[in-house]
MILUM-603347 format. One line per field, with one value per residue (C-alpha): residue in one letter; x, y, z; residue number from 1. Coordinates in steps of 0.02 Angstrom, whole numbers, plus 50000, padded with zeros to 5 digits. Each point is the difference from the previous one (the first is absolute). Layout:
MILUM-603347
rest [A; ...]
X [X; ...]
Y [Y; ...]
Z [Z; ...]
nr [NUM; ...]
//
This chain:
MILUM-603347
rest [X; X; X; X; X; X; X; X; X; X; X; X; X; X; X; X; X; X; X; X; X; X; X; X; X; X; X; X; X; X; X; X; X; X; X; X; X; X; X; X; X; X; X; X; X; X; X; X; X; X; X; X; X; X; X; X; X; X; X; X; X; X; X; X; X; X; X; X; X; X; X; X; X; X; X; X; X; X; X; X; X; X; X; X; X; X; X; X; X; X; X; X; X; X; X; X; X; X; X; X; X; X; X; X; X; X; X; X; X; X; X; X; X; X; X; X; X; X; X; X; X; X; X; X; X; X; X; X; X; X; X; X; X; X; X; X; X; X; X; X; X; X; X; X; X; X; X; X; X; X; X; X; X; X; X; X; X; X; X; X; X; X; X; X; X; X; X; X; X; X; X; X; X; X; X; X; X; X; X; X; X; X; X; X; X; X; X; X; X; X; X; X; X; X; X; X; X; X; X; X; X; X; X; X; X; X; X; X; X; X; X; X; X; X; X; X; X; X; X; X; X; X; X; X; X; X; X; X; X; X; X; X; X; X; X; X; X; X; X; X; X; X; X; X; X; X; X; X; X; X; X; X; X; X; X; X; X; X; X; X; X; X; X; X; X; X; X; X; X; X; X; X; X; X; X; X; X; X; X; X; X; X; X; X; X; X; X; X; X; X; X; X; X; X; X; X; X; X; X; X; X; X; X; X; X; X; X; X; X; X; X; X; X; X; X; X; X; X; X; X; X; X; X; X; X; X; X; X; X; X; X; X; X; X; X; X; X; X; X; X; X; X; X; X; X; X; X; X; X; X; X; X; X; X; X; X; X; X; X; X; X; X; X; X; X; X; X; X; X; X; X; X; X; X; X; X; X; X; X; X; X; X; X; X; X; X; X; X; X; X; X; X; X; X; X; X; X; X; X; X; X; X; X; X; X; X; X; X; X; X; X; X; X; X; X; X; X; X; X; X; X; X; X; X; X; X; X; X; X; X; X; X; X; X; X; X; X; X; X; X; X; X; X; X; X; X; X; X; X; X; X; X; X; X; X; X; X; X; X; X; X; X; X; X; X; X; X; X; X; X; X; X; X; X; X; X; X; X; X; X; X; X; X; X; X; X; X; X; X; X; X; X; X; X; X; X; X; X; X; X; X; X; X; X; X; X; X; X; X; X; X; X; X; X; X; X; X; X; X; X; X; X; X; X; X; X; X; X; X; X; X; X; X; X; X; X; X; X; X; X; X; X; X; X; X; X; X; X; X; X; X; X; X; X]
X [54761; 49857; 49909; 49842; 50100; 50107; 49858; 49920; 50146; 50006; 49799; 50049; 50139; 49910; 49859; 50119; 50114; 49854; 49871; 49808; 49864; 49961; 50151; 50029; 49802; 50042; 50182; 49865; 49876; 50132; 50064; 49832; 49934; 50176; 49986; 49823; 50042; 50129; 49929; 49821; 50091; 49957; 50184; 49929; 49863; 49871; 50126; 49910; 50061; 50120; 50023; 50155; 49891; 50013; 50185; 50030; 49891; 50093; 50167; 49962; 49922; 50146; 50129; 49898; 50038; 50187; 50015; 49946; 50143; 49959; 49863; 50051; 49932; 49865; 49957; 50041; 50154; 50161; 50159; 49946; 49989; 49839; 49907; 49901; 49837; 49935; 49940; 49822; 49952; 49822; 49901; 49910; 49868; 49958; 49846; 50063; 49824; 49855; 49876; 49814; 49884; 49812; 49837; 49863; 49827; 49912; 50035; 50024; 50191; 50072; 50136; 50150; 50135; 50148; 50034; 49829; 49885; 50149; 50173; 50125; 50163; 50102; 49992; 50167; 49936; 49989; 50099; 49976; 49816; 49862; 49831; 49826; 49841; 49832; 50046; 49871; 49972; 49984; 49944; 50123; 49933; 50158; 50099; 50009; 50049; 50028; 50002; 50045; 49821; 49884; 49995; 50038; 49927; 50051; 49892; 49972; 50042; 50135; 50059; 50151; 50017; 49892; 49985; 49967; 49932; 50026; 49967; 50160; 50009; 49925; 49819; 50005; 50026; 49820; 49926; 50142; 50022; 50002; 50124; 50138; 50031; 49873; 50070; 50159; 50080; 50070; 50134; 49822; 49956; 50158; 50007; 50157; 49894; 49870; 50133; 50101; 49819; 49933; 50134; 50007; 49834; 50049; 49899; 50049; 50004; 49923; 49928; 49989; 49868; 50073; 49916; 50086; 49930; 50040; 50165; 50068; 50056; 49929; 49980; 50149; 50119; 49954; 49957; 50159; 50058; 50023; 50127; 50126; 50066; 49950; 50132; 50007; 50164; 50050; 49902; 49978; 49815; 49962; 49819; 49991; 49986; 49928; 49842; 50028; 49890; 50014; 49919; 49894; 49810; 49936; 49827; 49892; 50044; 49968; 49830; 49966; 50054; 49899; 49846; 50022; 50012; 49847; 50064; 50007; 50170; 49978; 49854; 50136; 50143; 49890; 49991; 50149; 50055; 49899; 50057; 49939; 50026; 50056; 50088; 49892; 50006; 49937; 49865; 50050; 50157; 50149; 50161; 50135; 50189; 50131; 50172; 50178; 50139; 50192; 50098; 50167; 50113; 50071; 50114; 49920; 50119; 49962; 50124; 50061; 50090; 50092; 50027; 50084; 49952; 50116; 49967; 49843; 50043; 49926; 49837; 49936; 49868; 49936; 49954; 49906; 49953; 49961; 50078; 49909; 49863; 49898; 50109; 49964; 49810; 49862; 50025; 49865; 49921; 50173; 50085; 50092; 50006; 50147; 49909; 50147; 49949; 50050; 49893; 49966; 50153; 50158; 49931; 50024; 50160; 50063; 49951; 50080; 50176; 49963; 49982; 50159; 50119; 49925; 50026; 50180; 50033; 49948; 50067; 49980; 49847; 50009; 49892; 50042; 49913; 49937; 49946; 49921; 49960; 49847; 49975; 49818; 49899; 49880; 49998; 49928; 50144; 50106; 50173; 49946; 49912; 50174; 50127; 49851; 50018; 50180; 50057; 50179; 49964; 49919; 49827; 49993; 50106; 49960; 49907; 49859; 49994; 49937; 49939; 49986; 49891; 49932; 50076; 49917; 50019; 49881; 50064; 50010; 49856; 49960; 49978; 50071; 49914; 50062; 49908; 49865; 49968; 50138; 49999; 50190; 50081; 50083; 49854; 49988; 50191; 49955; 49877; 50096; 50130; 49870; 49928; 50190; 50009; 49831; 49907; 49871; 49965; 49891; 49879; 49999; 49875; 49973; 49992; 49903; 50150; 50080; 50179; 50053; 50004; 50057; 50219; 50136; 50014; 49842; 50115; 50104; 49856; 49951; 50172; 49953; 50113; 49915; 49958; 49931; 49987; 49996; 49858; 49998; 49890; 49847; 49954; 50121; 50060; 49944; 49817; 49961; 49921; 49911; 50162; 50076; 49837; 49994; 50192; 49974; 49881; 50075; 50127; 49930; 49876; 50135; 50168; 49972; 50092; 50013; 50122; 49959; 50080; 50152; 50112; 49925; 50116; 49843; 49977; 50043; 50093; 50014; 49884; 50123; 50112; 49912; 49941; 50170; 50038; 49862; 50067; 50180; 49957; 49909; 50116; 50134; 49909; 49962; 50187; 50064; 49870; 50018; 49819; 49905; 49832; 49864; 49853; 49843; 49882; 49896; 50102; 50005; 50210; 50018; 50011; 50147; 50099; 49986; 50065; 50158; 50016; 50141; 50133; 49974; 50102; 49934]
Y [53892; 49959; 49820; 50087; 50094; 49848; 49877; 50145; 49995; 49820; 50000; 50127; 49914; 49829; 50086; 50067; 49834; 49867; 49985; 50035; 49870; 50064; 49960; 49840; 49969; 50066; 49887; 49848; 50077; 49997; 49802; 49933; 50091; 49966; 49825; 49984; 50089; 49866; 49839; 50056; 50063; 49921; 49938; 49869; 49936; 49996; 49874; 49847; 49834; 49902; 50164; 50115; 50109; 49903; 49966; 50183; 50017; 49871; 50069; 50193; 49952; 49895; 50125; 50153; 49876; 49954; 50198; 50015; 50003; 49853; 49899; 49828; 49878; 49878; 49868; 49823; 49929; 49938; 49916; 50111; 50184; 50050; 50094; 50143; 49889; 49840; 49905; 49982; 49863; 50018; 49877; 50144; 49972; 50066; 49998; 49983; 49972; 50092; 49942; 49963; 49962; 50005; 49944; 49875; 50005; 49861; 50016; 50187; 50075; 50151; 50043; 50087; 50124; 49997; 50179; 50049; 49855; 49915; 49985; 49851; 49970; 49879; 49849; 49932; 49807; 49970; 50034; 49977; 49977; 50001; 49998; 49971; 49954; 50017; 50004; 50008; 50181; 50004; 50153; 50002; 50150; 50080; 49815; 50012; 49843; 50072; 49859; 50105; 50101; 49864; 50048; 49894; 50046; 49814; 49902; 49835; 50077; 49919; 50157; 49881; 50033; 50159; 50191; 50076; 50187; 50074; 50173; 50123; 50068; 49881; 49955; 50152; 50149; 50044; 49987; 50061; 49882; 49829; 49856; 50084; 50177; 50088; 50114; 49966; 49874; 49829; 49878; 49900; 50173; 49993; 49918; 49909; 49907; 49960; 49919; 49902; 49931; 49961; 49904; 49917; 49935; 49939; 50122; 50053; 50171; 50173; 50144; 50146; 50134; 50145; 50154; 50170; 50029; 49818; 49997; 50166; 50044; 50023; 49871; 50071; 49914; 49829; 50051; 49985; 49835; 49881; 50116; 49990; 49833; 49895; 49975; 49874; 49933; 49842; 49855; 49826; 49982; 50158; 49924; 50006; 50181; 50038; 49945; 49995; 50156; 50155; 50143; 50123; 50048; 50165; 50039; 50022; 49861; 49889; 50087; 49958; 49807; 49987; 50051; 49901; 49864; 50056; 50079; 50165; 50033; 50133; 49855; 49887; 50114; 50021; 49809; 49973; 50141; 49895; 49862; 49830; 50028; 49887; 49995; 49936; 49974; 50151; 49900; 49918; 50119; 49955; 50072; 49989; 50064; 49975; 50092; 49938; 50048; 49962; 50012; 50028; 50037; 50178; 50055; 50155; 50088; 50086; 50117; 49991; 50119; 50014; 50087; 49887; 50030; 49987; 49892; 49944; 49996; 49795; 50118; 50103; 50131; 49993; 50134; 49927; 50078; 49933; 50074; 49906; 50091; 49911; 50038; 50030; 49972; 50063; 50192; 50136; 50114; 50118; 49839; 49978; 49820; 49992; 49984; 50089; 49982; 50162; 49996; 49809; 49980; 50104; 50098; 49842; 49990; 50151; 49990; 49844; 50077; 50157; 49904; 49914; 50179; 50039; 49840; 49999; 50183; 49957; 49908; 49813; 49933; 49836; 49891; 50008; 50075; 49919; 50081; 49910; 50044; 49893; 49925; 49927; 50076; 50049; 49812; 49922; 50038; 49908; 50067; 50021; 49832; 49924; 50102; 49936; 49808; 50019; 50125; 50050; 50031; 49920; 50062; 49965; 50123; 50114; 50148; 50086; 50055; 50155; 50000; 50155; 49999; 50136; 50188; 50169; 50089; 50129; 50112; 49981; 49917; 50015; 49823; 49813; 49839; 49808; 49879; 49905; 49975; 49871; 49959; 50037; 50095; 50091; 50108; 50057; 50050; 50082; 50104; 50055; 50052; 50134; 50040; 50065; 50082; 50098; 49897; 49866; 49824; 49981; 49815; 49928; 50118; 49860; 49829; 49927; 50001; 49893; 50067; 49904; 49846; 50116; 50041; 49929; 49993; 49851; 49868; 50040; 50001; 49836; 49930; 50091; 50147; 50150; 50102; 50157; 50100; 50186; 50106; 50169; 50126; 50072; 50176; 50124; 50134; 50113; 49943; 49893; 49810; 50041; 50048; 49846; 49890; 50104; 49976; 49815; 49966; 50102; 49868; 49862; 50048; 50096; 49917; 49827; 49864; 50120; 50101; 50158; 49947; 50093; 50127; 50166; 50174; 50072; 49855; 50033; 49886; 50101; 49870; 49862; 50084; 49998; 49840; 49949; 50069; 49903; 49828; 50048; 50031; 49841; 49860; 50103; 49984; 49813; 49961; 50072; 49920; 49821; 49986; 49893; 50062; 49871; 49967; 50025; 49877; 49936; 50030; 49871; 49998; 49997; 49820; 49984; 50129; 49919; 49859; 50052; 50114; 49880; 50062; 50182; 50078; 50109]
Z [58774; 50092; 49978; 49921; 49863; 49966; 49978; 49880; 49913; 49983; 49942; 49866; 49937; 49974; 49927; 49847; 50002; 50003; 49868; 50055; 50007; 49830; 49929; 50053; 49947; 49827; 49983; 50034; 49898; 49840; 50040; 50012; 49836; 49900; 50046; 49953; 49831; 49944; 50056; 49922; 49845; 49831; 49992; 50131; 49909; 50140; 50088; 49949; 50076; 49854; 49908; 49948; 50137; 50129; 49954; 49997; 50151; 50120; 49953; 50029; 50165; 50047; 49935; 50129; 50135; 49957; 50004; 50216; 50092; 50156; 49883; 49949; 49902; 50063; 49854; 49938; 50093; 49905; 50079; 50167; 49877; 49984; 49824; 50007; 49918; 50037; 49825; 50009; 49860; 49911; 49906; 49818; 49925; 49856; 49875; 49828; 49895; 50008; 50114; 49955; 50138; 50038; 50106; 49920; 50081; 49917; 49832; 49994; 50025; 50104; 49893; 50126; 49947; 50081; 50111; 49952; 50081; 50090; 50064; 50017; 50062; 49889; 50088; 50121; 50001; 49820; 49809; 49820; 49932; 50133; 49984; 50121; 49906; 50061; 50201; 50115; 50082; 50205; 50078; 50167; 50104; 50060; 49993; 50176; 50134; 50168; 50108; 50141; 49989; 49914; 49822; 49868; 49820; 49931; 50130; 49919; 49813; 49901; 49874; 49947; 49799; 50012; 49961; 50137; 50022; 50166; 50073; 50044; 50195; 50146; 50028; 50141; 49862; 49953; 50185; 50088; 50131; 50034; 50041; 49867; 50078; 49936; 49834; 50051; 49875; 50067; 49920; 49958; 49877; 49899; 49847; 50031; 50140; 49877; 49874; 50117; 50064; 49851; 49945; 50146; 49970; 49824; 49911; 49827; 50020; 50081; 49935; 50119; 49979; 50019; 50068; 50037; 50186; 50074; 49890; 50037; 49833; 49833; 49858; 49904; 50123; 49908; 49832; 49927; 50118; 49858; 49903; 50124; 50080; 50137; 50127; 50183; 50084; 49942; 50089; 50009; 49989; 49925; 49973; 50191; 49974; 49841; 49894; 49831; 49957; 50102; 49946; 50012; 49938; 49983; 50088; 49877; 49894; 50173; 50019; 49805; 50041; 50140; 49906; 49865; 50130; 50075; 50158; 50072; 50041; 50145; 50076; 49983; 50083; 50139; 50051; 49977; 50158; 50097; 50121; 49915; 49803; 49929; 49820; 49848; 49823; 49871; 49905; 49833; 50008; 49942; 49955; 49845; 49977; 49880; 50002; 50007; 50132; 50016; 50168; 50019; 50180; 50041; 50129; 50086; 50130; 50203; 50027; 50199; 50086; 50172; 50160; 50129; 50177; 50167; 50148; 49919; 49821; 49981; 49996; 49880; 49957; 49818; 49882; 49827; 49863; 49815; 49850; 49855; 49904; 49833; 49869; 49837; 49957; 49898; 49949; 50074; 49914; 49986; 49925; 50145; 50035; 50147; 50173; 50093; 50182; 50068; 50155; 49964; 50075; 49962; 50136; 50136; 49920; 50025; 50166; 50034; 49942; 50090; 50168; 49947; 49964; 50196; 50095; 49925; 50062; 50168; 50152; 49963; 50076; 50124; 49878; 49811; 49875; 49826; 49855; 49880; 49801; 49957; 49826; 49930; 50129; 49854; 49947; 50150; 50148; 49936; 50049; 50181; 49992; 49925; 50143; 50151; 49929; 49976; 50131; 50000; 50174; 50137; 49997; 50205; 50032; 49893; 50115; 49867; 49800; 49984; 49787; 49888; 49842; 49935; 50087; 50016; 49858; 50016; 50162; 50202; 50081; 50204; 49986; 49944; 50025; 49963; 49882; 50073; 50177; 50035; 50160; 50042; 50138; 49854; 49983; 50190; 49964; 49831; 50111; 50125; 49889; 49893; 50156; 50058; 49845; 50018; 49862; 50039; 49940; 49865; 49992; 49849; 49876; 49877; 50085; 49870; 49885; 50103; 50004; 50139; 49867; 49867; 50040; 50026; 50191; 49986; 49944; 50168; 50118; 49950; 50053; 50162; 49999; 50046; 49871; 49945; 49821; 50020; 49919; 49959; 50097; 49930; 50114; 49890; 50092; 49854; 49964; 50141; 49982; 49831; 49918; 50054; 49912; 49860; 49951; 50051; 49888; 49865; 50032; 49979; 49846; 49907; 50032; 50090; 49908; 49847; 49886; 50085; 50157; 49972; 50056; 49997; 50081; 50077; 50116; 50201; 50086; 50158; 50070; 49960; 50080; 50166; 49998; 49972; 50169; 50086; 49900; 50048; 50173; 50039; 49903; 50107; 50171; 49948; 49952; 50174; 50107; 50090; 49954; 49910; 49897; 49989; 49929; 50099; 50057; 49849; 49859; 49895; 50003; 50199; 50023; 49865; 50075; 50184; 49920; 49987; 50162; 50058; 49859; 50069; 50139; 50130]
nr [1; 2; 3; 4; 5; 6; 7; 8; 9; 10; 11; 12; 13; 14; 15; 16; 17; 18; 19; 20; 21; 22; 23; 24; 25; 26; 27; 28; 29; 30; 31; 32; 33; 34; 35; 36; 37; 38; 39; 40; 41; 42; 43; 44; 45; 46; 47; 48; 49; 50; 51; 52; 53; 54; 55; 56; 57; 58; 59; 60; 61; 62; 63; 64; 65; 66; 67; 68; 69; 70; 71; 72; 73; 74; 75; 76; 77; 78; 79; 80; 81; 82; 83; 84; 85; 86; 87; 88; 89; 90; 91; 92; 93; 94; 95; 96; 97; 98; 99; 100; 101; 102; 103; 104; 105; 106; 107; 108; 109; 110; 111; 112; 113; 114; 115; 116; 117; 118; 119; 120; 121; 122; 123; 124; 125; 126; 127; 128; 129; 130; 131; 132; 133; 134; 135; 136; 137; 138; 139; 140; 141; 142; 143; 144; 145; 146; 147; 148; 149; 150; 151; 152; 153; 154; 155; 156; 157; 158; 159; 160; 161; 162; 163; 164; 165; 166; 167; 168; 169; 170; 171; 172; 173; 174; 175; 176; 177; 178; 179; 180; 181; 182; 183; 184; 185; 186; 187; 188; 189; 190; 191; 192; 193; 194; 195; 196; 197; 198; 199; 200; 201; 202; 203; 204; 205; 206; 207; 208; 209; 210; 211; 212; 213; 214; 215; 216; 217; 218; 219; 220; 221; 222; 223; 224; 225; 226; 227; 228; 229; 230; 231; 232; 233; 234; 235; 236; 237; 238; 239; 240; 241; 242; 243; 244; 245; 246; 247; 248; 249; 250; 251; 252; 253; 254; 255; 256; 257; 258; 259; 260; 261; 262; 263; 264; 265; 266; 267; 268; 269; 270; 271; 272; 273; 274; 275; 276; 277; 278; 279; 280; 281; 282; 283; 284; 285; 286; 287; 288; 289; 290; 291; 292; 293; 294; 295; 296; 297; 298; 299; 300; 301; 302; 303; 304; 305; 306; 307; 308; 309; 310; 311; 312; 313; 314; 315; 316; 317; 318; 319; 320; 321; 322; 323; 324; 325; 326; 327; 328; 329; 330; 331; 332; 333; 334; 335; 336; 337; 338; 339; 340; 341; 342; 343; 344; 345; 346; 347; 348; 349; 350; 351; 352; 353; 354; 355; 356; 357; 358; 359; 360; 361; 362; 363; 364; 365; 366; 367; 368; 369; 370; 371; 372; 373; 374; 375; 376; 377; 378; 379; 380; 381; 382; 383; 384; 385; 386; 387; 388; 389; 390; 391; 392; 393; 394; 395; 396; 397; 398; 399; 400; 401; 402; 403; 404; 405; 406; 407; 408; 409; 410; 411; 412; 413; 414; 415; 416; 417; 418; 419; 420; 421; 422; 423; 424; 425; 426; 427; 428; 429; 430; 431; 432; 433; 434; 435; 436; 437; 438; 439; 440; 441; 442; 443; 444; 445; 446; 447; 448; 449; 450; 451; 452; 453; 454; 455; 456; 457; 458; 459; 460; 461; 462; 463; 464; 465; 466; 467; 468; 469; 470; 471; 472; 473; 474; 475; 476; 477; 478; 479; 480; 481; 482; 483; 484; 485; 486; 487; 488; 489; 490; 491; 492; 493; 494; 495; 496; 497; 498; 499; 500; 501; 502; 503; 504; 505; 506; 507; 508; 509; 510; 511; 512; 513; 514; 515; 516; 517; 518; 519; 520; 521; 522; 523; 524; 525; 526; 527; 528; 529; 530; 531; 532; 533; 534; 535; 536; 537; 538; 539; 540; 541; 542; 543; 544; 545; 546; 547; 548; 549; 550; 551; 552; 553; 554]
//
């Protein structure tokens, strides 16, 4: 038999034994979309952190990793055997009165209706009956200090005991440039930032005007805030990191206030984008609230998973991915009041425990691999913010996180992109990789939504270890760049952060399935390599990673 015949043969015979491309695409296809099913299922509640959800949530997840072959547990240590979670304890709390709240200017009163006029989150530094009465009202621009550009919106003003109204997004937003990246969002736009700094400066509390373009999202992400409960890790001196008010005001209503004050709120917006504004009070404004509040302590759960390495298995590549959703909340127009997170993130999930099923069915990689099952993202972070100040492992020597939140659900794309502009030699990789694959690297399309501040992999950047949180692509390869908007922002009007986030048959997760490739291929790349990604000069978390450089081999 000549060579050419017997290789033939040997071609012909694979081609009938192996399965096609397609095949193996559509095995993938049916994991990812059973495993998005189940954990967005109403038997899970919307997986709500300190619910029979989340209960039934951390124990499915943990039972689909007991089930790989080669994948060990990774959580909280006991006599030298480790769990598959690590307890994550959480300080609720909860509004348990109604709450009645309004402006005076002069003598005349702005009555405000909770989820209509305003939102609040049920405050973490104080219980029981609490009540503010007739507290001064301080316009704060975008309650910026920025020492490291010259802007400070306090200058000389002492907002200790005071309401304080700020503006969402950074003082660059309208203009588009300026010492804060233009439209892109910094840490200084989020309102976490604006919380933690106003309580810093002893002020009573924050309201936040929100607006859909600098925000990113619609008002009917807060609306329905106060139903649910507020949640933080446990701390200290949680009044180091919280005002007692933190809310929310609608636009209008702060266009309305300002009047009545005799200002012009856009006149006023504008001055306060500009270097030298300085915060100052709303004339004769004050503000009044009465509600009551209990707090009690929960213990939340991450759910850690393991793939041990070989002659560098003291390292470790980590793949993150939060499973919480809201819960049960207020019912939509169907009656449907459980917010089941399909996309919101079963999706990461299900990624997560796909990448699992193909690390475990493949050669053992020289640096270990972690996978990690996120709770509370939706509640501020908070399980990635507890595993980064209570690491299981070391964080020096841990080589990159690469995040998931929020898959493609809506077919392939040419493209993928990573939140934000982070500075990290993860994204060079990230391109390379989709540039091997034939696709191309997509910048962020929304910077002023500031998703680099918005996932799980933010906690672990600021601990220095180089980070980076996956996005989905927007150029479809049926419909181009305006199919990819157009389902976007059907997204995020329709199904953001609401019931109607849910499992649906006609949705097309062939795109998952190749951007599962291009997340397998470069946490597998990273895990064999003797090298080290970094972040670049400028970024903000450079300086804390070189300062552990000593604990890292070559």
């Amino acid at each position: 038999m000549t060579y050419g015949l017997r290789m033939s043969l040997v071609v012909l015979f694979v081609s009938f034994c192996s399965p096609s491309l397609a095949d193996v695409e559509t095995a993938v296809v049916d994991r990812l979309a059973k495993d998005i099913r189940v954990l967005s299922s109403d038997l899970f509640e919307g997986r709500a952190p300190g619910t029979a959800g989340e209960e039934r949530s951390v124990g499915w997840i943990g039972g689909q990793f007991m089930s790989i072959a080669g994948i060990d547990p990774g959580g909280d240590a006991t006599d030298g055997a480790r769990a598959w979670t690590q307890a994550v304890a959480l300080n609720r709390a909860t509004f348990t009165s109604p709450i009645e709240a309004a402006f005076s200017i002069g003598k005349s009163p702005l009555p405000l209706q909770i989820g209509e006029s305003y939102s609040l989150t049920a405050p973490q530094i104080a219980a029981g009956k609490i009540s503010l009465k007739d507290t001064p009202v301080v316009f704060a621009g975008y309650g910026v200090q920025a020492p490291e550009v010259g802007w400070d919106d306090f200058k000389g003003v002492d907002v200790r005991g005071k309401l304080l109204i700020v503006l969402v997004n950074d003082p660059d937003y309208e203009s588009g440039q300026g010492d804060f990246l233009g439209k892109a969002m910094t840490w200084y736009g989020r309102w976490p930032y604006k919380f933690e700094q106003a309580a810093r400066l002893g002020a009573a509390g924050v309201l936040i005007v929100h607006e859909t373009g600098p925000a990113g999202y619609d008002w009917n992400v807060w609306q329905f805030n106060h139903l649910g409960p507020s949640l933080d890790v446990v701390r200290e001196r949680p009044q180091d990191r919280h005002p007692l008010i933190e809310g929310y005001l609608r636009r209008d209503v702060a266009v309305e206030l300002f009047r009545q004050a005799g200002l012009d709120f856009e006149a006023e917006k504008q001055t306060a984008a500009v270097r030298g504004f300085v915060a100052k009070p709303l004339p004769a404004t004050s503000f009044s609230i009465a509600f009551e509040a209990r707090h009690d302590r929960i213990v939340s759960r991450n759910v850690v998973a393991y793939r041990r390495g070989t002659d560098r298995a003291d390292e470790r590549v980590i793949y993150s991915a939060h499973f919480d959703h809201l819960g049960i909340g207020k019912p939509d127009e169907t009656g449907d009041a459980i917010y089941n997170g399909a996309q919101d993130n079963a999706s990461g999930t299900a990624m997560l425990l796909e990448l699992a099923r193909r690390f475990a069915e493949a050669p053992r990689t020289r640096r270990s691999v972690l996978f990690l099952a996120l709770t509370a993202e939706e509640s501020g972070l908070l399980g990635s913010e507890h595993f980064a100040a209570n690491p299981l492992f070391p964080h020096a020597t841990s080589a990159a996180l690469l995040n998931m939140d929020g898959m493609n659900m809506t077919g392939s794309t040419v493209d993928a992109g990573a939140a934000g502009d982070g500075q990290v030699s993860l994204q060079d990789d990230l391109i390379r990789v989709l540039e091997r694959s034939g696709r191309t690297f997509l910048p962020e399309a929304h910077p002023e939504a500031g998703y680099f501040y918005r996932s799980d992999h933010f906690p672990f950047a600021k601990v220095g270890v180089p980070a980076l949180s996956f996005r989905a692509g927007m150029d479809k390869r049926e419909g181009g760049v305006a199919a990819g908007e157009k389902a976007y922002a059907a997204y995020i009007r329709d199904r953001y952060h609401q019931p109607a986030d849910e499992w649906s048959d006609d949705m097309d997760l062939r795109g998952m399935v190749s951007d599962l490739e291009v997340l397998y291929t470069l946490g597998r790349e990273i895990a064999n390599s003797d090298d080290w990604p970094h972040w670049k000069e400028g970024s903000e978390f450079k300086a804390i990673r070189d300062g552990s450089a000593a604990e890292r081999k070559p």
